[in-house]
Every structure is written in C-alpha cells, then in structure tokens.
N, C-alpha and C positions, 0 to 999 in steps of 0.2 A: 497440481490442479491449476488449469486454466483459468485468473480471478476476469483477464479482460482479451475479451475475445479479438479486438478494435486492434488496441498493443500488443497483442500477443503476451501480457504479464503472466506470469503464473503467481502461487501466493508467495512460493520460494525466493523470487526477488522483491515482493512488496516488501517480505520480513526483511530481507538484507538491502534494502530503501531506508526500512523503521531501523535497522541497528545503524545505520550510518548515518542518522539525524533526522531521518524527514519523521515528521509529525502532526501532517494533515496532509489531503487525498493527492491534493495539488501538488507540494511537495516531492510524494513518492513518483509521479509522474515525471516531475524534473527530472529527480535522481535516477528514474531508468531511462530516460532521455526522449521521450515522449511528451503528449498530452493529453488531455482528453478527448476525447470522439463523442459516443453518442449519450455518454454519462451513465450508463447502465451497472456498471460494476462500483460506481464510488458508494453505494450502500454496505457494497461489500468491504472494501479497503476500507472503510471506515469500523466494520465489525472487527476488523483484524487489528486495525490499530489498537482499539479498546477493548480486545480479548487479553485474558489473564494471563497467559504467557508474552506477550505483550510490554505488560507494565513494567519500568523499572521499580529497582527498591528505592523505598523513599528511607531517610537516613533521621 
C-alpha cells in the first residue's frame, strides 16, 4: 500500500526504515532518502510506527 503518495513510500519500506532504526516520521523519510512534501501521510507513519507489530520486545 501506497502510505505517501508525494514520495512514492509504500508501508513496505516505512517498516524496513522502522527495522533499521528510524523512530519518528522525519527519520523514516531520511532513511528512504526523501522528505516531507505536503505532510498528509505523517498521521499515518506515525500509526505504523506505534502499531503492535511495530514494538520491539522490551527485556
């Protein structure tokens, strides 16, 4: 699924942004080599971050 229409992100590389370290919206945009455009998807990048598949284990 398409999260950012602007970047062309799908959620497929937000997640593999989130498993490579980024851990807020900005971030994930680095890490796909982007920025933000019109701000419309960071509601969503932010759902996904804080979705339950998401979370690491805490120890």
């Amino acid at each position: 699924m398409i999260v950012c229409s602007c970047n062309a992100l799908s959620e497929a590389a937000i997640r593999a942004a989130l498993a490579a370290g980024a851990a807020r919206p900005g971030e994930v945009y680095t890490q796909c080599g982007c920025s933000a455009q019109c701000g419309c998807c960071t509601q969503t990048i932010l759902n996904i971050i804080r979705s339950p598949e998401q979370e690491k284990p805490r120890a």
